[in-house]
MARBA-3410 file (N, C-alpha, C, O; in Angstrom, 1 decimal):
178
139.3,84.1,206.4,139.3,85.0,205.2,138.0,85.6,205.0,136.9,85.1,205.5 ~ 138.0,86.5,204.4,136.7,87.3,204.4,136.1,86.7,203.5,136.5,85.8,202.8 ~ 134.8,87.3,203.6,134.0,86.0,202.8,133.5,87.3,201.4,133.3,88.5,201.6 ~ 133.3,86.5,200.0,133.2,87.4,198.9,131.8,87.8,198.9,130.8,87.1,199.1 ~ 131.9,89.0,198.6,130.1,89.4,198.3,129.6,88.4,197.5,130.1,87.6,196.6
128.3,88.6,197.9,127.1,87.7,197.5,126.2,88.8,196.3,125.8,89.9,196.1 ~ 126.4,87.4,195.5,126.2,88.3,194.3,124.5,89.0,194.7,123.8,88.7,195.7 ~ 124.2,89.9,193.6,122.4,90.4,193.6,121.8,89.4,193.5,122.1,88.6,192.7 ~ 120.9,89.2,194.4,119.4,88.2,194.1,119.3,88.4,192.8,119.7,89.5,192.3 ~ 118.8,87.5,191.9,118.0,87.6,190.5,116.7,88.0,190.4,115.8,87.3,190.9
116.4,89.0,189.6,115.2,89.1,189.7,114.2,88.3,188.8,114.5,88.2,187.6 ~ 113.1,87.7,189.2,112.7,87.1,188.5,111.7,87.8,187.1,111.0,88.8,187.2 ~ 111.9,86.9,185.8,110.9,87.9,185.0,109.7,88.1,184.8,108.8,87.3,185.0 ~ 109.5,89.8,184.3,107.9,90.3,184.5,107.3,89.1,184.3,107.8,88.0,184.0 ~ 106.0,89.3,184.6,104.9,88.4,184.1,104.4,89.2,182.7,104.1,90.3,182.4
104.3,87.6,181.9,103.9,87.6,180.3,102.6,89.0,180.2,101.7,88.9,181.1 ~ 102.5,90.0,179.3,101.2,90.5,179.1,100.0,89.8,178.8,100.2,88.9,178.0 ~ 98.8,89.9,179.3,97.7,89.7,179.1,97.6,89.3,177.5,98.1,90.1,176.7 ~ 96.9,88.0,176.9,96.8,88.1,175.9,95.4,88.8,175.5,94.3,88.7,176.0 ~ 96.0,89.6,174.1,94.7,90.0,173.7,93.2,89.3,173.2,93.5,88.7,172.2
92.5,89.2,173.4,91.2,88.3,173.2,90.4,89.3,172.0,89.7,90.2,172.4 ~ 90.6,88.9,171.0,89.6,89.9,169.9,88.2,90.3,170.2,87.6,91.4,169.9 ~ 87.6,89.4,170.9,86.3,89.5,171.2,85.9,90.2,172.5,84.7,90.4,172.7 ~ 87.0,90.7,173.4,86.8,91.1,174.7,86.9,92.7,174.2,87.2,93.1,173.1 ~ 86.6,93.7,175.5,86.6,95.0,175.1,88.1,95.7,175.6,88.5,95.4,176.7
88.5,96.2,175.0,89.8,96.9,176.0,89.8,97.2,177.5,88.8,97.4,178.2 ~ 91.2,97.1,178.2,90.7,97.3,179.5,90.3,99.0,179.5,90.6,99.9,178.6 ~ 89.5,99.0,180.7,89.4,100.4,180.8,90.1,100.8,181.7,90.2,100.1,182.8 ~ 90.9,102.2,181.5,91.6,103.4,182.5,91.3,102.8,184.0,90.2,102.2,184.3 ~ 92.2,102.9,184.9,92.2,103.1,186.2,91.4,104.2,186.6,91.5,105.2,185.9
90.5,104.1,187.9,90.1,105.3,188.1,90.9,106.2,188.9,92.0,106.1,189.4 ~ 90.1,107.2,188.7,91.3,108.5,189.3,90.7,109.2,190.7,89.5,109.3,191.0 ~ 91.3,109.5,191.0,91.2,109.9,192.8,90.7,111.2,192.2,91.0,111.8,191.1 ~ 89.7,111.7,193.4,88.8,113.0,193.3,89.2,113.3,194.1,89.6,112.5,194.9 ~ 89.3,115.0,194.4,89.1,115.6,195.6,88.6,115.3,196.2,87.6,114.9,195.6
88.4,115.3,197.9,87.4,115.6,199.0,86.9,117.0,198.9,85.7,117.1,199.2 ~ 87.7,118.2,198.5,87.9,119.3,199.1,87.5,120.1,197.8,88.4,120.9,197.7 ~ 86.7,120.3,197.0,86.9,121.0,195.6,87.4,122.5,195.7,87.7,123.1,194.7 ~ 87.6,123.1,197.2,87.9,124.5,196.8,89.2,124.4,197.0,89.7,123.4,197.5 ~ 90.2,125.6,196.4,91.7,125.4,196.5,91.8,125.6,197.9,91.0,126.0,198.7
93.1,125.1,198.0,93.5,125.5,199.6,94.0,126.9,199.9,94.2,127.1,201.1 ~ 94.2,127.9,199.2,94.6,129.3,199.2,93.1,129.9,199.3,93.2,131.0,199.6 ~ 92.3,129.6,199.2,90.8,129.8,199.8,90.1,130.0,201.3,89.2,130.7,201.8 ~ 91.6,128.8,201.9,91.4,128.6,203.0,91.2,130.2,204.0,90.4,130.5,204.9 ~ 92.8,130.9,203.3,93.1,132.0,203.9,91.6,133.0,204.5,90.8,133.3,203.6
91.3,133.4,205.8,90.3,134.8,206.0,90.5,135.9,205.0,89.6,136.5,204.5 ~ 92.0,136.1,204.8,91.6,137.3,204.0,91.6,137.1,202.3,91.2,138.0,201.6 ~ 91.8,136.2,201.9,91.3,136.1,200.5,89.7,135.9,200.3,88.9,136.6,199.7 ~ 89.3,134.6,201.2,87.5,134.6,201.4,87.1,136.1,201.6,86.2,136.4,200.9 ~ 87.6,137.1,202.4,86.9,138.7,202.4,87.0,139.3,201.3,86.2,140.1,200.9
88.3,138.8,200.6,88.5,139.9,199.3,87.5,139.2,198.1,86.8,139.7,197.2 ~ 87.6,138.1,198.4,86.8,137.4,197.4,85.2,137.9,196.9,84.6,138.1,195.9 ~ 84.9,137.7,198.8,83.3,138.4,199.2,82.9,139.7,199.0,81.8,140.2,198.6 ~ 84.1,140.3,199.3,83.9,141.7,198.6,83.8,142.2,197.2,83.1,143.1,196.7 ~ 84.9,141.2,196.4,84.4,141.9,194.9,83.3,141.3,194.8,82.4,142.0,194.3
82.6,139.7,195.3,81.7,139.5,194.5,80.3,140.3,194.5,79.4,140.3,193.6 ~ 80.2,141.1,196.1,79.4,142.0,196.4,79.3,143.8,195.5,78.5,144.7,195.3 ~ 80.4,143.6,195.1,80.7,145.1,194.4,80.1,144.7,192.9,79.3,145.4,192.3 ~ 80.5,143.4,192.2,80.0,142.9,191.7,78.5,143.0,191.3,78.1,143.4,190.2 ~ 77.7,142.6,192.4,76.2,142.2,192.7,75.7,144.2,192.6,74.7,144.7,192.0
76.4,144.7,193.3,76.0,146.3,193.5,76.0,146.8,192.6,75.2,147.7,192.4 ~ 76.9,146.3,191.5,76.6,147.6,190.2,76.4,146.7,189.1,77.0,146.8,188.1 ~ 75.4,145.8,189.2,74.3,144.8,188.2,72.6,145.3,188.9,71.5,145.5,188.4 ~ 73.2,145.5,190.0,71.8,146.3,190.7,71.6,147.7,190.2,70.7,148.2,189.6 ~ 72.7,148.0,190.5,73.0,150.1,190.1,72.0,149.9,188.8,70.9,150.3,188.8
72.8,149.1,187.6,72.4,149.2,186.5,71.1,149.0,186.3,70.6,149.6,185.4 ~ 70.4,147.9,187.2,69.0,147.6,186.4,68.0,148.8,187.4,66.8,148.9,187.1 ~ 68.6,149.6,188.7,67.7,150.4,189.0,68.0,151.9,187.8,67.3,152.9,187.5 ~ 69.1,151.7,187.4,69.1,153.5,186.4,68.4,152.8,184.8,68.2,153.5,183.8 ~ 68.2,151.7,184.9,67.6,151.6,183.7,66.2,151.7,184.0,65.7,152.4,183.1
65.3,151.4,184.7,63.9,151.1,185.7,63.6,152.9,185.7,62.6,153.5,185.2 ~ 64.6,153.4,186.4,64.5,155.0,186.9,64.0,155.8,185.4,63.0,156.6,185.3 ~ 65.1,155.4,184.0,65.1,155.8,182.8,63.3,155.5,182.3,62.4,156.2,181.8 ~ 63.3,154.1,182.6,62.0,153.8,182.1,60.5,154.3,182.8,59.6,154.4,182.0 ~ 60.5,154.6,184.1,59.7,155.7,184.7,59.6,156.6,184.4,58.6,157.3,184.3
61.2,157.2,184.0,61.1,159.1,184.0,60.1,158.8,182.7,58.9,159.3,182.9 ~ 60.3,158.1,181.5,59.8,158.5,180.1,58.1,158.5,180.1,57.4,159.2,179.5 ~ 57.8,157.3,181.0,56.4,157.4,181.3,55.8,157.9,181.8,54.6,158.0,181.5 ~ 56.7,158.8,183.3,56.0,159.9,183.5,55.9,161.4,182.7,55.1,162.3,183.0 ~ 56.9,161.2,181.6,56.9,161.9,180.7,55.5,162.0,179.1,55.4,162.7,178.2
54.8,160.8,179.6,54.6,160.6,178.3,52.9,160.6,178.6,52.0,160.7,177.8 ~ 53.1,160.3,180.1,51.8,160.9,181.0,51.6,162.2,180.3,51.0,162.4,179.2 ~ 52.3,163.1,181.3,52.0,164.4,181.3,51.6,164.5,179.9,50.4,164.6,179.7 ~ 52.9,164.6,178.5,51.9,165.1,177.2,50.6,164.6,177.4,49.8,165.5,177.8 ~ 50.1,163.4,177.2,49.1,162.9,176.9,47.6,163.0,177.8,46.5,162.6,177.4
47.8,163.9,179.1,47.4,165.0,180.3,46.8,166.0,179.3,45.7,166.2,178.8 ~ 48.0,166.8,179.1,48.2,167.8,178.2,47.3,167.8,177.1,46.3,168.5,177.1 ~ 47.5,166.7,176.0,46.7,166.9,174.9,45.0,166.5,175.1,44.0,166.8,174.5 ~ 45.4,165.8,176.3,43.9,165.6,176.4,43.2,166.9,177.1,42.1,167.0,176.6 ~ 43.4,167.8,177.9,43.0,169.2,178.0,42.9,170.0,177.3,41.9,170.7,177.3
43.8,170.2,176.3,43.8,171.1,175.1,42.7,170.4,174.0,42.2,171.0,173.1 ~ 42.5,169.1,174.4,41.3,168.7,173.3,40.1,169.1,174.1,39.7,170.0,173.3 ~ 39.4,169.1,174.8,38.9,169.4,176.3,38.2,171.0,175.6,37.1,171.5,175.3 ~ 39.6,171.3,175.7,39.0,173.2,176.0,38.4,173.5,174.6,37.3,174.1,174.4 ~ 39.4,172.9,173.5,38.9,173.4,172.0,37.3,172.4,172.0,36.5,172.9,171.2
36.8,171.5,172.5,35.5,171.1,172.4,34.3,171.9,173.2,33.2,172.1,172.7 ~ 34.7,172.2,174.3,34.5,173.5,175.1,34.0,175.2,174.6,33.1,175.9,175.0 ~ 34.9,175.4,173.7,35.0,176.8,173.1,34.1,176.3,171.6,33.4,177.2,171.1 ~ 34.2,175.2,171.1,33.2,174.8,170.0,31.7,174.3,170.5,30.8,174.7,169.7 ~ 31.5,173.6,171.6,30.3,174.0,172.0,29.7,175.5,172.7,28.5,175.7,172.8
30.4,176.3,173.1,30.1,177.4,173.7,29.7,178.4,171.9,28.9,179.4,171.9 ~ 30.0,178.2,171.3,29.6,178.7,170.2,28.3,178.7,170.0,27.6,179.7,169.9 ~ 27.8,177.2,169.7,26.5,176.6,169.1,25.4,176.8,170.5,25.2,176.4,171.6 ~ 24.9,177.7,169.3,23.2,178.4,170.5,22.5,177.4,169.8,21.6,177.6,170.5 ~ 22.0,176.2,168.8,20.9,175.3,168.9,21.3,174.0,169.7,22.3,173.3,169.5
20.4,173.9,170.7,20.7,173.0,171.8,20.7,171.7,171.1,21.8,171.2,171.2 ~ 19.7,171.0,170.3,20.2,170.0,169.7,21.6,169.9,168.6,22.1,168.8,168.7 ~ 21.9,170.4,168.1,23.0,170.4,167.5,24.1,170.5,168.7,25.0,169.7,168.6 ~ 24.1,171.3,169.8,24.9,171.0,170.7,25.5,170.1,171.1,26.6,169.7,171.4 ~ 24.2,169.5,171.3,24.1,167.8,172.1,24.9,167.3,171.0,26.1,167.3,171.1
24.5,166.9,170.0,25.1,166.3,168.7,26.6,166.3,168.6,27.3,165.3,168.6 ~ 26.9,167.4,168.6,28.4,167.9,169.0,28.9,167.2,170.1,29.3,166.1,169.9 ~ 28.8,167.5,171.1,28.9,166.9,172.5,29.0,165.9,172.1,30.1,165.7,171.8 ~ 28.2,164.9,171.9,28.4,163.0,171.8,29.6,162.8,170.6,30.4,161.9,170.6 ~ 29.5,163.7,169.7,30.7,163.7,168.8,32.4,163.8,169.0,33.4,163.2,168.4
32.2,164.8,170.2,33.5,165.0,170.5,33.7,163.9,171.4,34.8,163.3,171.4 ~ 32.7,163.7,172.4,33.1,162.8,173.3,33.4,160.7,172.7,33.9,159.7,173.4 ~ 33.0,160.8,171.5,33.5,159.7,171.3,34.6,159.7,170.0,35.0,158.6,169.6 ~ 35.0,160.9,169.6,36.3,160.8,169.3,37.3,160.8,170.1,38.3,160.1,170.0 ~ 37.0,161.8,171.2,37.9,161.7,172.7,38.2,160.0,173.1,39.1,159.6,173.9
37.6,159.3,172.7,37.3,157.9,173.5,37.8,156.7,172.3,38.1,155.5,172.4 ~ 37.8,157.5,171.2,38.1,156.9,169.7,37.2,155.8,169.6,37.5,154.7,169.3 ~ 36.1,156.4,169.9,35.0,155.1,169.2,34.5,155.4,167.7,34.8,156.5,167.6 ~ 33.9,154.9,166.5,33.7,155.1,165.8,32.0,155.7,166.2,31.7,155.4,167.4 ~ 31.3,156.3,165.4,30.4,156.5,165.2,28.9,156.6,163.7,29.0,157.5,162.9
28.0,156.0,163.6,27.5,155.9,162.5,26.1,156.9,162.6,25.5,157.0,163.7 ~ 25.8,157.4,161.7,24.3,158.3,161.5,23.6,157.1,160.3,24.0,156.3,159.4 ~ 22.3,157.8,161.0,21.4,157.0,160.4,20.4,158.0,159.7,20.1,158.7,160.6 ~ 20.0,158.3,159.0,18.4,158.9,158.3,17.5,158.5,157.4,17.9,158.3,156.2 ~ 16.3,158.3,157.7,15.7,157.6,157.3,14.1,158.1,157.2,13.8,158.3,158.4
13.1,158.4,156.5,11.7,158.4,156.6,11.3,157.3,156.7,11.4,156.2,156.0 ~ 10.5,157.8,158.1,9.3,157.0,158.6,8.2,157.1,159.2,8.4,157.9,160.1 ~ 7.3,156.8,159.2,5.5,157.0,159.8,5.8,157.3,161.0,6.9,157.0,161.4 ~ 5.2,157.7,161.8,5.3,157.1,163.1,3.9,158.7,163.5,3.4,159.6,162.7 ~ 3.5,158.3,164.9,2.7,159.0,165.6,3.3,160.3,166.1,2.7,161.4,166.2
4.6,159.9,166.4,5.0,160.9,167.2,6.4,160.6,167.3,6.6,159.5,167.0 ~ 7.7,161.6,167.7,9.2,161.6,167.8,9.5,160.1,168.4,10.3,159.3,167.9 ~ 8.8,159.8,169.6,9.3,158.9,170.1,9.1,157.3,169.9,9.6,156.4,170.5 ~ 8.1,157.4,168.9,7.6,156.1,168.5,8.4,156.7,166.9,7.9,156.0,166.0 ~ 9.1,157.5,166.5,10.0,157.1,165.4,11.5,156.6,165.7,12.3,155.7,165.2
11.6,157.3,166.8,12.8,156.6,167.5,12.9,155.3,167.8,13.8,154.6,167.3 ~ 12.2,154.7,168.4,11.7,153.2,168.4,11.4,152.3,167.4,11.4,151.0,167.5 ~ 11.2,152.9,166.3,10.8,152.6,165.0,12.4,152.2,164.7,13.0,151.1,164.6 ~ 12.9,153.4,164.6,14.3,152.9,163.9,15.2,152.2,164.6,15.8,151.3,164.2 ~ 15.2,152.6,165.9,16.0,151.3,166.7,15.8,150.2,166.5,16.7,149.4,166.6
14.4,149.9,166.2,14.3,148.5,165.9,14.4,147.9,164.3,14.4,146.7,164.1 ~ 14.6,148.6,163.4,15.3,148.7,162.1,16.6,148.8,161.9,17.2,148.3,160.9 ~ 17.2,149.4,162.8,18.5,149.3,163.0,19.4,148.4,163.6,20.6,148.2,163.5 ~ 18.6,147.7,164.2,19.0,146.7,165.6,19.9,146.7,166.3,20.8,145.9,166.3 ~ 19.8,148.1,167.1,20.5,148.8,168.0,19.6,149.0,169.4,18.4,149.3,169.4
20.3,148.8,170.2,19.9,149.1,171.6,20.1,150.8,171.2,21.0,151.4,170.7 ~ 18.8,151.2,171.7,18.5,152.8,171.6,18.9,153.2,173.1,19.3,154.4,173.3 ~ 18.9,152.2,174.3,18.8,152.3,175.9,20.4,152.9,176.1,20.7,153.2,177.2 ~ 21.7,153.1,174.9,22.9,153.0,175.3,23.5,154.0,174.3,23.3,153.7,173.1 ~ 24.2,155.2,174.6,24.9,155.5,173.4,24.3,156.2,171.8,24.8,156.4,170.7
23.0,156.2,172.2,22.5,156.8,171.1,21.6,158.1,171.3,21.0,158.3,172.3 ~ 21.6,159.1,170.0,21.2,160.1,170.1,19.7,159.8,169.6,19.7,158.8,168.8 ~ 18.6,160.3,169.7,17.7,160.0,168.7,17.2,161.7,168.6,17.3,162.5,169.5 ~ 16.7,162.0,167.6,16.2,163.3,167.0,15.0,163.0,165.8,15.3,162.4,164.8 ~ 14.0,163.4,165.9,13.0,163.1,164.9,12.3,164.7,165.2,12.0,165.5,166.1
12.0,164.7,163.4,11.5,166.0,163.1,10.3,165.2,161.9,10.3,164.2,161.2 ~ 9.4,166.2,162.2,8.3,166.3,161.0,8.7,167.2,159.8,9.0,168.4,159.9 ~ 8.7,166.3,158.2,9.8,167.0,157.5,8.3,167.7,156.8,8.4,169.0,156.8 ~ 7.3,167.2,156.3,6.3,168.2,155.8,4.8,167.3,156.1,4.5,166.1,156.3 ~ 4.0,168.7,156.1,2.7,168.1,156.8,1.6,167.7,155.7,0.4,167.6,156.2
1.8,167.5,154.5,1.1,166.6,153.5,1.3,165.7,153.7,0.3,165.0,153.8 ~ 3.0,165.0,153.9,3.1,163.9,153.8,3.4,163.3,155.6,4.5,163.3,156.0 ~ 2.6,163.0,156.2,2.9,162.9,157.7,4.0,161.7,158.3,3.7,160.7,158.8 ~ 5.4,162.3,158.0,6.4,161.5,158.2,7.4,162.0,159.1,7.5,163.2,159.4 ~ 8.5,160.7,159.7,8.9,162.2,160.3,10.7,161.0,159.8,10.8,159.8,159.5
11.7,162.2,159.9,13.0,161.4,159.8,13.9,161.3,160.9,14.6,162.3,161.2 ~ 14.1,160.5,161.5,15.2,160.1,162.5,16.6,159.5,162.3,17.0,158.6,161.6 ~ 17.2,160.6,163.1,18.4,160.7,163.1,19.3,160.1,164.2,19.3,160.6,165.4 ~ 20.0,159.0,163.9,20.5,158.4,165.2,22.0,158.1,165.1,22.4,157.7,164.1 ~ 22.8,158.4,166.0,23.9,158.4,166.3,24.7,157.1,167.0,24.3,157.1,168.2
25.5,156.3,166.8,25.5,154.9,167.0,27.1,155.2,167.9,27.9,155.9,167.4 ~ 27.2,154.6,169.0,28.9,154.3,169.1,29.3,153.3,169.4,30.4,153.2,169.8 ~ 28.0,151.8,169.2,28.6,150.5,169.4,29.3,149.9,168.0,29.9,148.8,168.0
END
């Protein structure tokens, strides 16, 4: 006689959960499998890597484009800002030019001259006058330079006149642009 099926093996039961221990920390997560490979596999393909390489180059070309037409922008203006500043400095040039060509007293010329040329330069400038003794022009100049306490060897005009011959003085006139 045939023989009756055999019943299912029994399975035996789970094993009890872990008891909780208040004082222990929870388990932590399983770790998780990383890639070997971080790039996709559709990467793999030659022609997506070309298409890829190509935008990122088209990309790179017009971040370039941009910072050379901004660079180009920023030359043109400077070379623009030359030229006026060319310009106004010639046109200050000629009108100092045509204002000295006027003045026939050579000292007052001169005077002029160091005036224009250190507004040209935007230095300030100070005059001095003063009566003082002295022997002669050049020992009043020396006089005041050293009352002034100015290097007379740099930047300065010196002019001494005899103002009257009762009183034997003379006044010096000095022009400063330190």
């Amino acid at each position: 006689p045939p023989s009756p099926p055999s019943p299912p093996p029994i399975a035996s039961p789970p094993p009890p959960p872990p008891t909780a221990n208040p004082l222990s920390s929870p388990p932590s997560p399983p770790p998780t499998a990383k890639p070997l490979d971080p790039t996709p596999a559709e990467d793999t393909d030659p022609e997506n890597k070309l298409k890829d390489a190509e935008a990122e180059a088209a990309k790179k070309k017009k971040v370039a484009d941009e910072k050379k037409r901004v660079a180009d922008e920023k030359k043109a203006e400077a070379v623009k800002k030359n030229a006026e500043a060319v310009a106004r400095k010639q046109e200050a040039d000629d009108a100092r030019d045509a204002v000295e060509a006027m003045i026939t007293d050579k000292k007052l010329a001169v005077e002029v001259k160091i005036v224009a040329a250190a507004a040209a330069a935007g230095v300030s400038l100070k005059k001095v006058s003063t009566l003082l003794s002295a022997t002669d022009k050049a020992a009043a100049c020396v006089q005041m330079c050293v009352a002034a306490k100015v290097d007379c060897t740099n930047n300065v005009l010196c002019g001494a006149e005899l103002k009257s011959a009762s009183a034997p003085g003379t006044t010096r006139h000095l022009l400063d642009s330190e």
